[in-house]
NUTI-962077 format. One line per field, with one value per residue (C-alpha): residue in one letter; x, y, z. Coordinates in nm, 3 decimals. Example, Ala and Ser with C-alpha at 12.3 -4.5 7.8 and 13.67 -1.06 7.14 Angstrom:
sedren A,S
east 1.230,1.367
north -0.450,-0.106
up 0.780,0.714
END
This chain:
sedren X,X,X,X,X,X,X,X,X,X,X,X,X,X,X,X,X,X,X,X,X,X,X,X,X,X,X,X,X,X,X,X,X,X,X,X,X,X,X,X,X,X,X,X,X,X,X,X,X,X,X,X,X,X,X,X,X,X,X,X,X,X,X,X,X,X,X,X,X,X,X,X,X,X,X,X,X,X,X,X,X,X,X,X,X,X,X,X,X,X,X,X,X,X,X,X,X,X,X,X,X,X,X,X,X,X,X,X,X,X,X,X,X,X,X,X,X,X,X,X,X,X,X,X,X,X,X,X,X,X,X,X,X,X,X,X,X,X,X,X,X,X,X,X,X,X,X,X,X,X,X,X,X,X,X,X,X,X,X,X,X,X,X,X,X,X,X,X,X,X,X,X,X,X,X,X,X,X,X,X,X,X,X,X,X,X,X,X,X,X,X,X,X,X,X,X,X,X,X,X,X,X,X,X,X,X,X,X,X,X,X,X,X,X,X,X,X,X,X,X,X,X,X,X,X,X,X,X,X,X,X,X,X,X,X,X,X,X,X,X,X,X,X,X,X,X,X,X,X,X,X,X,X,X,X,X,X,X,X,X,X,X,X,X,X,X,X,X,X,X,X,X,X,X,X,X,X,X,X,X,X,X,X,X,X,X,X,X,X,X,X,X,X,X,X,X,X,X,X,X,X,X,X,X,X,X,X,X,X,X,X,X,X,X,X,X,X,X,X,X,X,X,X,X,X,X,X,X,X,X,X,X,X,X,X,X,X,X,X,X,X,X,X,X,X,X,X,X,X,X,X,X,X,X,X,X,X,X,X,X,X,X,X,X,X,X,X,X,X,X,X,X,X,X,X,X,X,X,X,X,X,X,X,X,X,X
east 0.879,0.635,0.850,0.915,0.718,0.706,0.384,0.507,0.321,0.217,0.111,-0.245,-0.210,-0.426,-0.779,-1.103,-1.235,-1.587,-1.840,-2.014,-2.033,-2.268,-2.116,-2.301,-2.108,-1.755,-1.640,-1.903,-2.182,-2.427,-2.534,-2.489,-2.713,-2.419,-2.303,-2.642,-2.673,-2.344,-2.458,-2.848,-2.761,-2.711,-2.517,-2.164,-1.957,-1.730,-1.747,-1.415,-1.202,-0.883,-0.869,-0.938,-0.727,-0.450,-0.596,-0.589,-0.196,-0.125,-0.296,-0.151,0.215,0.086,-0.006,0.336,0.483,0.831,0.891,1.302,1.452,1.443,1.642,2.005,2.291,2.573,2.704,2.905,3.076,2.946,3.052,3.141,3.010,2.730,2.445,2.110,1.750,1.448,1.171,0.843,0.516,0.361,0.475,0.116,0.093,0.170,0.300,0.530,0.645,0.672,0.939,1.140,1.196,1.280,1.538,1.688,1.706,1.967,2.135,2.226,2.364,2.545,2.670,2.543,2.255,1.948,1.744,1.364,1.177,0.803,0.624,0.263,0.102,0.036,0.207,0.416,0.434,0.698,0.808,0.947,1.115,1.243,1.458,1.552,1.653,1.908,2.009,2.176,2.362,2.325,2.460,2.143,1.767,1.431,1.124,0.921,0.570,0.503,0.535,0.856,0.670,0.526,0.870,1.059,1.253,1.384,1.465,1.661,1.894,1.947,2.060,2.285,2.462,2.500,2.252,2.142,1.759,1.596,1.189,0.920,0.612,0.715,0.649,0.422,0.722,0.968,1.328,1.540,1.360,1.555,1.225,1.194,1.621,1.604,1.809,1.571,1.244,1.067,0.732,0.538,0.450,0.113,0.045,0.086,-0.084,-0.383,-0.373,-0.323,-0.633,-0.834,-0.714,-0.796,-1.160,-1.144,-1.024,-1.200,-1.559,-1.433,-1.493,-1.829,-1.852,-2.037,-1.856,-1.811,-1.480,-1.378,-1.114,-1.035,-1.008,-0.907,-0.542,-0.380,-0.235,-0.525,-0.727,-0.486,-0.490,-0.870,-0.868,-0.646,-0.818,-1.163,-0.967,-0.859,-1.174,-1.338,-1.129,-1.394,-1.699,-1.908,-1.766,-1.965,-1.876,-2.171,-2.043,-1.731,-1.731,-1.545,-1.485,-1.184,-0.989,-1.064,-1.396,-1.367,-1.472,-1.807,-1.921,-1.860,-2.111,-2.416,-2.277,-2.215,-2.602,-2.698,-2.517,-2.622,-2.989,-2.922,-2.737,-2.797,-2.657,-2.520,-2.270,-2.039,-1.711,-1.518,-1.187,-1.057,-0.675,-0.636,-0.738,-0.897,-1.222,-1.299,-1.247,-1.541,-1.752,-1.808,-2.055,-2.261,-2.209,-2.306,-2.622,-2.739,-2.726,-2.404,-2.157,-1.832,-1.704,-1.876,-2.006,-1.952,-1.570,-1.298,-0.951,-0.756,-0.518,-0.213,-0.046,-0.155,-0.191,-0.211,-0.594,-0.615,-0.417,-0.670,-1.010,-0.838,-0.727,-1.002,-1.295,-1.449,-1.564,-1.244,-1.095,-0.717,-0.483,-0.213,0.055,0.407,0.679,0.771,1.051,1.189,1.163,1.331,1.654,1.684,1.664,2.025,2.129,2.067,2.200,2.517,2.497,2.507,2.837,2.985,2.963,2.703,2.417,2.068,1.963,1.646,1.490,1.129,0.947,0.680,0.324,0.238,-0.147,-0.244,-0.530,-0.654,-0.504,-0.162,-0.106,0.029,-0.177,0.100,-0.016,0.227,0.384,0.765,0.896,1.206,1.564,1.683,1.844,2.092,2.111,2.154,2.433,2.579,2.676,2.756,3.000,3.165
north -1.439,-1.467,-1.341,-1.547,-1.398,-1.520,-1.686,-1.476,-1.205,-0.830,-0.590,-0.504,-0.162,0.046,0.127,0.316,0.565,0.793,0.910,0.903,1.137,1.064,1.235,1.224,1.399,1.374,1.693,1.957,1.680,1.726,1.487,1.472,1.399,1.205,1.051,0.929,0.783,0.640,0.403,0.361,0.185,0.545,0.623,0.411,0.704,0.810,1.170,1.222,1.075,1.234,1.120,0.746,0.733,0.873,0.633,0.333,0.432,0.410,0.130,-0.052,0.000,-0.063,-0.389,-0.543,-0.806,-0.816,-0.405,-0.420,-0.284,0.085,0.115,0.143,-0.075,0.123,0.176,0.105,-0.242,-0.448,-0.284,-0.599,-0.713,-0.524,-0.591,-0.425,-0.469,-0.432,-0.329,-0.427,-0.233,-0.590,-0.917,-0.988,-0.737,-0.924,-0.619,-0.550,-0.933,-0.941,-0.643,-0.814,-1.124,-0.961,-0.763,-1.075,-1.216,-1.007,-0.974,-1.323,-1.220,-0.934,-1.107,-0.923,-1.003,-0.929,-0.905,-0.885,-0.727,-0.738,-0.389,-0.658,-0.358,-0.149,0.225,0.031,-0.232,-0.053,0.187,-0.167,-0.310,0.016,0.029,-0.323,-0.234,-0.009,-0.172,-0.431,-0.136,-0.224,-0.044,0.038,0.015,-0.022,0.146,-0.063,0.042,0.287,0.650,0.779,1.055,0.795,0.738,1.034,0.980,0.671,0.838,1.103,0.857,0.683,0.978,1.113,0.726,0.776,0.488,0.533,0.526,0.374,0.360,0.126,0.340,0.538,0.886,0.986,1.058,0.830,0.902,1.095,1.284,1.538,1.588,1.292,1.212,0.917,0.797,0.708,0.586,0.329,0.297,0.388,0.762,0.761,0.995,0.754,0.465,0.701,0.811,0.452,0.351,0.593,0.508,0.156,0.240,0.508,0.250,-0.081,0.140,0.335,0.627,0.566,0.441,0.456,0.442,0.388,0.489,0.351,0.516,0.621,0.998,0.918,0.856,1.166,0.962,0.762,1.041,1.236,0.896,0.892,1.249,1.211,0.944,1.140,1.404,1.148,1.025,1.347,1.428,1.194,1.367,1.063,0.882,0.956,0.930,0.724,0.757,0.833,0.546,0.637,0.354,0.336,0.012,-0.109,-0.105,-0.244,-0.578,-0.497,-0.195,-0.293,-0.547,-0.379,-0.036,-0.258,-0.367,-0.017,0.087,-0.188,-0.109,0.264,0.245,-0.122,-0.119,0.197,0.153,-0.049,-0.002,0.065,0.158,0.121,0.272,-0.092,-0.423,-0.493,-0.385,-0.593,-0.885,-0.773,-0.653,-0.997,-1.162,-0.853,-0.837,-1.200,-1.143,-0.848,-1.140,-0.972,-1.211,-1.226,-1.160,-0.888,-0.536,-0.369,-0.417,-0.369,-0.258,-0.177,0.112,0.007,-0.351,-0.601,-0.930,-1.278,-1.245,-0.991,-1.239,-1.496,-1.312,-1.167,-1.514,-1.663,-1.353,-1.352,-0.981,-0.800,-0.727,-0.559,-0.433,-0.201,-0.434,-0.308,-0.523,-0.614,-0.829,-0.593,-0.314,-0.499,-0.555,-0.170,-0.145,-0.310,-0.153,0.197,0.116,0.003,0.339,0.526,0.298,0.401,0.714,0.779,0.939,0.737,0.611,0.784,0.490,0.459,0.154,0.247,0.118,-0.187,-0.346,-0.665,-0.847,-1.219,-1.174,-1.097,-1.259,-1.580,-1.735,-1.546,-1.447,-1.120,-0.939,-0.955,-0.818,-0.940,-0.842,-0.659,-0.906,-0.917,-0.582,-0.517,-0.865,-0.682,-0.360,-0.527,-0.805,-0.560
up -1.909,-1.609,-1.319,-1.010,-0.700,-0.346,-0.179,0.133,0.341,0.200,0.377,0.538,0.733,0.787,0.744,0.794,1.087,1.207,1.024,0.708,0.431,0.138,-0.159,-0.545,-0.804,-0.882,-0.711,-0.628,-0.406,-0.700,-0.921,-1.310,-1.596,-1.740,-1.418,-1.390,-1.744,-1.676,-1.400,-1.518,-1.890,-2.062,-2.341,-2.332,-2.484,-2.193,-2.054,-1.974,-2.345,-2.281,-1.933,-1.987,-2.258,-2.006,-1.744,-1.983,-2.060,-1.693,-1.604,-1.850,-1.778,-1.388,-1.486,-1.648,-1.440,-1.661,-1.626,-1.598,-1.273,-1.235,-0.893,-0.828,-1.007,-0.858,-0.460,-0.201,-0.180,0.183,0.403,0.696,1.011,1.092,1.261,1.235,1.461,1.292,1.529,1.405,1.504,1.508,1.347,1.325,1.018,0.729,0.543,0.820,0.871,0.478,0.503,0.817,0.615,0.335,0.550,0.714,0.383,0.195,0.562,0.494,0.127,0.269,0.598,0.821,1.112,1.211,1.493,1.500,1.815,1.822,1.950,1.952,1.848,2.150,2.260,2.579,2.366,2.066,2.325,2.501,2.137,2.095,2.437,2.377,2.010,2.143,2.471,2.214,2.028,1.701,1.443,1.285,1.370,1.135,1.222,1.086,1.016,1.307,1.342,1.499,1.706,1.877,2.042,2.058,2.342,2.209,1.841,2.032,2.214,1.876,1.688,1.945,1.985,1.593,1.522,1.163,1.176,0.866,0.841,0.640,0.621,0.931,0.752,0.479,0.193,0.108,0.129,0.393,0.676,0.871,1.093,1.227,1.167,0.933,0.658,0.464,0.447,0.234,0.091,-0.231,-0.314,-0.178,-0.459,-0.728,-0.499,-0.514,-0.881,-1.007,-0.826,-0.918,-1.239,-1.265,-1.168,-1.449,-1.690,-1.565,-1.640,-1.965,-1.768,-1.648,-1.267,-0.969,-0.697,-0.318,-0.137,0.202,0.412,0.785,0.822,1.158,1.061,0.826,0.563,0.520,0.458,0.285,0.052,-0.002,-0.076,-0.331,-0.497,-0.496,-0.682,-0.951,-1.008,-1.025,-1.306,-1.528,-1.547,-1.586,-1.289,-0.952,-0.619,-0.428,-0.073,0.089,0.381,0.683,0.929,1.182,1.142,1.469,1.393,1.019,1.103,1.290,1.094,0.723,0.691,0.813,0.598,0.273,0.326,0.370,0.056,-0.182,-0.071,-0.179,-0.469,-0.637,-0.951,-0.966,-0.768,-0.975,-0.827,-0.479,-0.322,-0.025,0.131,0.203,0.124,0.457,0.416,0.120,0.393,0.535,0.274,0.077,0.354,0.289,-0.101,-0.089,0.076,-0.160,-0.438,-0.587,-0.787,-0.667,-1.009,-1.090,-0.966,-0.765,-0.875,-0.583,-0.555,-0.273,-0.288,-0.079,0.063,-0.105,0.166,0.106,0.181,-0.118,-0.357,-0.265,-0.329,-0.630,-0.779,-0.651,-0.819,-0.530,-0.418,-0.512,-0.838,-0.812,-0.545,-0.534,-0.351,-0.171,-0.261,0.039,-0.037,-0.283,-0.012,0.257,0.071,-0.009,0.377,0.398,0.070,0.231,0.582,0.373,0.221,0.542,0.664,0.356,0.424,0.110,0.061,0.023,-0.255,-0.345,-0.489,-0.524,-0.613,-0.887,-0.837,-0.973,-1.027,-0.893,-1.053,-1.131,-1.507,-1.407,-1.035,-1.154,-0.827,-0.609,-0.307,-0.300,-0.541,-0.612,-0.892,-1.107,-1.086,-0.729,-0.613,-0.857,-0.903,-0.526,-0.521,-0.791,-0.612,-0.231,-0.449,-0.653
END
């Protein structure tokens, strides 16, 4: 059965910073005989067997849209009358809206409520949400999609008032953090965000790829993302690594066209396919592909490796410029926010889940424009009703 998913909001975040490093070879800069052949109509046998087959395994299970629920069927009953504030680093982030919704959403199943305080994006402006957030003395706060250090004056007075803190992509690992104090924190491994990727690209090719990764080193776990993803793919000997693009997200909009230009000049048809740590710059990049006479169905072939926005659904449903995204289920995720704020009334300890990685493309999207997989909300009315 095709599961049910939500036309709502993922996430965009972040993307792309300073300079540019043009990198040929998959590990060492140099290029290969083989990576060559594999972009210039050479042999089709792939370099690299054992790892595509491994690849091809992964992908696959990636891709299943009925996978049954692998997070938690057993906790505390609901606990009652609470009320939480979810402090958004900006509602205009549809990866961060996506996750307040889903919040406020099993609020309502749980009985609890919910208030949402915009940051807008700036410094001041989440410093400002923050003091609101606990001016109202709520009796727990999200910190939702921006980095704790960035307010630590404001995290202090939270943990010593006893305020459960509980993040959405607010540090690099999921779970608890003792370092900033949180309860827990939710978001994909971005180990397995990178490998599946890298993966796909593997796969998609049959291990023989030319390819063009965009990333901003300008924010660590962007480039510790893209890092890890050029060490996946350089575990295929016949997959290349064209360019490693680095372009600060401020800057995506005006500096991806003319460098997609430059690139598709270079390389032409060798460079077949691209990732990005987020979706974002393939908003940008299709003008430009357009213009080099490149099909949006066809090479190079994109995937984004984190978020998954309603943008993303579109060009993927829609063939035109990018192939596959590695979403967040944001609705999914925002529900385990109450679960594990329930958990810390109770008493309990968190619940360690982690959502696995799923693949987004045309074949499996339904014509959803997020991804929302099957079964947590039972699962998670099961446990606060029992």
């Amino acid at each position: 059965m095709h599961p049910t998913r939500k036309a709502a909001v993922t996430a965009t975040a972040l993307l792309a910073a300073a300079a540019v490093t043009v990198v040929t070879g998959c590990e060492s800069g140099s290029t290969t005989a083989g990576s060559v052949a594999a972009t210039s109509g050479g042999s089709s046998r792939p370099g690299c067997p054992a790892v595509l087959a491994e690849a091809k395994r992964a992908v696959k299970k990636a891709e299943d849209v009925n996978a049954p629920w692998a997070g938690p069927t057993d906790g505390p009953r609901a606990v009652p009358d609470r009320m939480i504030v979810f402090i958004a680093q900006t509602l205009t982030n549809p990866g961060v809206a996506g996750v307040a919704k889903g919040t406020q959403e099993a609020a309502d199943v749980i009985g609890w409520r919910v208030r949402t305080v915009d940051g807008q994006g700036t410094p001041a402006g989440i410093k400002a949400a923050f003091d609101e957030a606990l001016a109202l003395r709520p009796d727990g706060i999200v910190i939702g999609g921006f980095d704790p250090a960035s307010t630590p004056r404001q995290v202090e007075r939270a943990n010593a008032a006893g305020i459960p803190l509980i993040g959405w992509h607010a540090v690099a690992a999921p779970g608890p953090s003792e370092k900033p104090d949180l309860f827990s924190n939710i978001t994909t491994r971005v180990e397995d965000v990178a490998r599946i990727s890298a993966d796909w690209i593997i796969a998609r090719s049959n291990g023989r790829a030319g390819v063009v990764l965009f990333t901003d080193a300008s924010i660590p776990f962007a480039k510790r993302k893209s890092e890890l993803i050029k060490k996946e793919l350089a575990t295929c000997s016949d997959v290349e690594l064209l360019s490693y693009e680095d372009i600060p997200i401020p800057e995506a909009g005006s500096r991806t066209v003319e460098r997609v230009s430059s690139l598709s000049s270079r390389f032409g048809d060798r460079w077949t396919h691209s990732a990005a740590i987020n979706d974002l710059y393939f908003d940008h990049a299709d003008s430009a592909l357009r213009a080099a006479g490149r099909q949006g169905a066809g090479a190079p072939f994109n995937i984004g490796a984190g978020d998954g926005d309603p943008s993303a659904f579109q060009r993927i449903n829609s063939k035109e410029f990018q192939a596959a995204t590695v979403p967040e289920p944001l609705s999914e995720q925002g529900w385990q926010i109450i679960d594990e704020f329930n958990r810390a009334f109770a008493g309990k300890p968190a619940s360690g889940y982690v959502a696995p990685v799923h693949i987004t493309t045309a074949a499996n999207s339904g014509g959803a424009l997020s991804w929302d997989s099957e079964g947590y909300r039972e699962a998670y009315r099961g446990i606060w009703d029992k």
